[in-house]
Phi, psi and omega in degrees: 000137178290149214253120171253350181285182188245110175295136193281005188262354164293327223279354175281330191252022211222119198248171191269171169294306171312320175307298151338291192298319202310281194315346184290293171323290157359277205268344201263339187292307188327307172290315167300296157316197154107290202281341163294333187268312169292323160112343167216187212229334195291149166267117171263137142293108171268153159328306185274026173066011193261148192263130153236129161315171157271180195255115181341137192271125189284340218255134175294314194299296194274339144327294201292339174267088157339319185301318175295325172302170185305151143301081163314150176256133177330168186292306161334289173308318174305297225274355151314323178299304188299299176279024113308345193222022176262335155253359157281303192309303150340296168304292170302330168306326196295299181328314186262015158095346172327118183291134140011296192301286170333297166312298193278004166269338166312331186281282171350301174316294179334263201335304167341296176308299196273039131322289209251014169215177148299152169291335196285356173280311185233118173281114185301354179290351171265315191276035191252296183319295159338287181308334180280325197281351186274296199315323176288332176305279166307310166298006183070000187250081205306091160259126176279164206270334185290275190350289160331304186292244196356307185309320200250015196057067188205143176326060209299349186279339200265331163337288187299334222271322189254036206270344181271328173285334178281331169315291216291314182304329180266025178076334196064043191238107187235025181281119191229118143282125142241185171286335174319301198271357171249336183307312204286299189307349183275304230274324188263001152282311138342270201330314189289302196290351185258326236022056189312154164217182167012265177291331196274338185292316203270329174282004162258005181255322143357261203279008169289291181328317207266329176283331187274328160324293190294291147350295169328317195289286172338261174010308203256028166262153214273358205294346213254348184245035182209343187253210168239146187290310163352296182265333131334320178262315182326295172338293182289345191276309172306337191284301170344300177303322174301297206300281215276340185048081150240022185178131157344075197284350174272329171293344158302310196287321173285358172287306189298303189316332183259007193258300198275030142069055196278163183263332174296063194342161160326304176280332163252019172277310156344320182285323155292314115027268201291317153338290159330260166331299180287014188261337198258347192266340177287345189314105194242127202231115163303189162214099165065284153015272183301323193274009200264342144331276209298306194289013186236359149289274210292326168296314163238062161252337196263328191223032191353318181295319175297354175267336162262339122018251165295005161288304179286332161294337164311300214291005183285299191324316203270353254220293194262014150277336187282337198301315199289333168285340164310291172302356180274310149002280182295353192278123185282135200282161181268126193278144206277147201282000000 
C-alpha cells in the first residue's frame, strides 16, 4: 500500500505556503537588484556549469534613469512563466511518447530549480528542456540531448551547456517520488479493500486512468512542492471517485488511517485533501496568448538590446503601413465595372 505521509527524505523538498512566497520573493527581488546595477538580468552558462554575470553598465547617464531600464517582472508574472512552461514539458513528453514517471520528474525538476533562481535569471525555456534531458537521464529512459534539441527544433547545446547548473541547483538530489506510483499502490489496495471482482476490477482501472488525468492537473499547481506525493494521488483518486463511485471513499480513508497507525486524525488527513483540490480548482494554464506581454518582459529584462531591436521593427512597420496608406490615397479610383 502507498504510504500518504511525508518520509523524511521528501519532507527536504516539501514547504509551508508561506515558505514559498519567501523563496519566490527572494529570486524574484534578486533579479531585480541585478537589473538595477546591470542594467540586464541573464545568466550565460558555461558546460562546465560556471555563471558569467552580466557586465556593469558604462553609460553613466542610463544608469542613473531608472525609467530607461526593462520593467521587470512580478511574483505573478513569474509564476505564469512557470505553468506555461511546466505544461510545455507535458506537451513535449507527450510527443516524444514519454511515461508518466518522466513527466512529473521533469516537472519536480523544474519547480525545483526555480527555487533557487528567477526566470529573469534563467529562460526557463532552456531549463524546461534541460530538466526532460536530465529527468531522461535518470529515469533510464536514454534520449540524446541532439535527439531531443531537433524534436522541438532547439539548440541541443544549450541542454547541455545548461544540465550542470540544474544539477548544482537540485543539490544533486535527483531522487523523485511521484503521485503516479503511489496512485498504482493505492489503486491495488482498493481491489483488496473491495475484494473486487469482474466489473468493479475494470472501474477501478477506470479510475486509475481518470486519477492520472487529475495528477497532470496538480502537477503544474505549487501542492507537489506543499504535499506529500501520497496525499497527491488520495487527492486525485477522490476527485475521481466523485466520476466513477466505485468505493466508500471516507471509508477507505479511515481503513489506512487505522492500518498505518497515523498520528494523523481522519479530519486532517480530509483537510489536506480538500487543499489539495483548492489548489487545483485555481489552476490557471496561461496561452501562447496570455503570455506574449510577460514574454516580451522577459526578453527584455534577460536582453535590452532585444526591447530596441523591437522597437525599431515596430516603428519600421508602422512606418511602410502609414507609407503604404498614403500611396493608397493618391491611387486614383476605380470605376466599377
Amino acid at each position: 500500500m502507498a504510504d500518504f505521509q511525508t518520509s523524511t527524505h521528501r519532507a527536504k523538498w516539501i514547504f509551508t505556503p508561506h515558505d514559498l512566497m519567501e523563496k519566490y520573493q527572494a529570486t524574484n527581488q534578486r533579479a531585480i537588484k541585478t537589473l538595477e546595477q546591470f542594467g540586464a538580468t541573464r545568466i550565460e552558462v558555461d558546460v562546465d556549469g560556471s555563471l558569467s554575470y552580466p557586465e556593469p553598465q558604462l553609460d553613466g547617464k542610463n544608469h542613473a534613469e531608472k525609467h530607461s531600464l526593462p520593467k521587470p517582472l512580478n511574483t505573478e508574472e513569474e509564476k505564469l512563466m512557470r505553468v506555461f512552461y511546466e505544461h510545455k514539458i507535458q506537451e513535449v513528453c507527450g510527443a516524444f511518447g514519454f511515461p508518466h514517471k518522466i513527466q512529473a520528474t521533469a516537472i519536480l525538476y523544474f519547480k525545483r530549480f526555480y527555487l533557487q533562481w528567477s526566470v529573469m535569471e534563467h529562460h526557463p525555456k532552456h531549463i524546461m528542456l534541460t530538466c526532460i534531458y536530465a529527468s531522461c537521464k535518470v529515469e533510464e529512459n536514454h534520449v540524446s540531448a541532439e535527439e531531443l534539441g531537433k524534436g522541438i527544433q532547439q539548440d541541443h547545446q544549450v541542454i547541455l551547456n545548461n544540465e550542470m547548473i540544474v544539477l548544482q541547483s537540485l543539490g544533486f538530489d535527483l531522487i523523485v517520488f511521484t503521485p503516479y506510483r503511489s496512485i498504482e499502490g493505492f489503486i491495488d489496495d482498493m481491489e483488496e479493500f473491495c475484494q473486487a471482482k469482474n466489473g468493479q476490477l475494470q472501474m477501478l482501472k477506470d479510475l486509475r486512468e481518470t486519477s492520472k488525468l487529475e495528477v497532470d492537473k496538480t502537477m503544474l499547481t505549487d501542492a507537489p512542492l506543499l504535499f506529500p506525493p501520497g496525499q497527491l494521488a488520495l487527492a486525485a483518486l477522490r476527485r475521481s471517485n466523485e466520476v466513477h463511485r466505485v468505493l466508500d471513499f471516507e471509508r477507505y480513508l479511515e481503513n489506512i488511517i487505522s492500518r498505518q497507525h497515523s498520528a494523523h486524525s481522519i479530519l486532517e488527513l480530509t483537510e489536506s485533501l480538500d487543499d489539495i483540490d483548492s489548489w487545483v480548482r485555481k489552476l490557471n494554464i496561461p496561452t501562447t496568448k496570455d503570455m506574449r506581454h510577460i514574454d516580451r518582459k522577459l526578453k527584455s529584462c534577460l536582453d535590452p538590446t532585444s526591447q530596441d531591436e523591437s522597437k525599431k521593427r515596430d516603428k519600421k512597420s508602422k512606418h511602410k503601413s502609414k507609407r503604404t496608406s498614403s500611396e493608397m490615397q493618391g491611387m486614383p479610383s476605380v470605376a466599377p465595372l
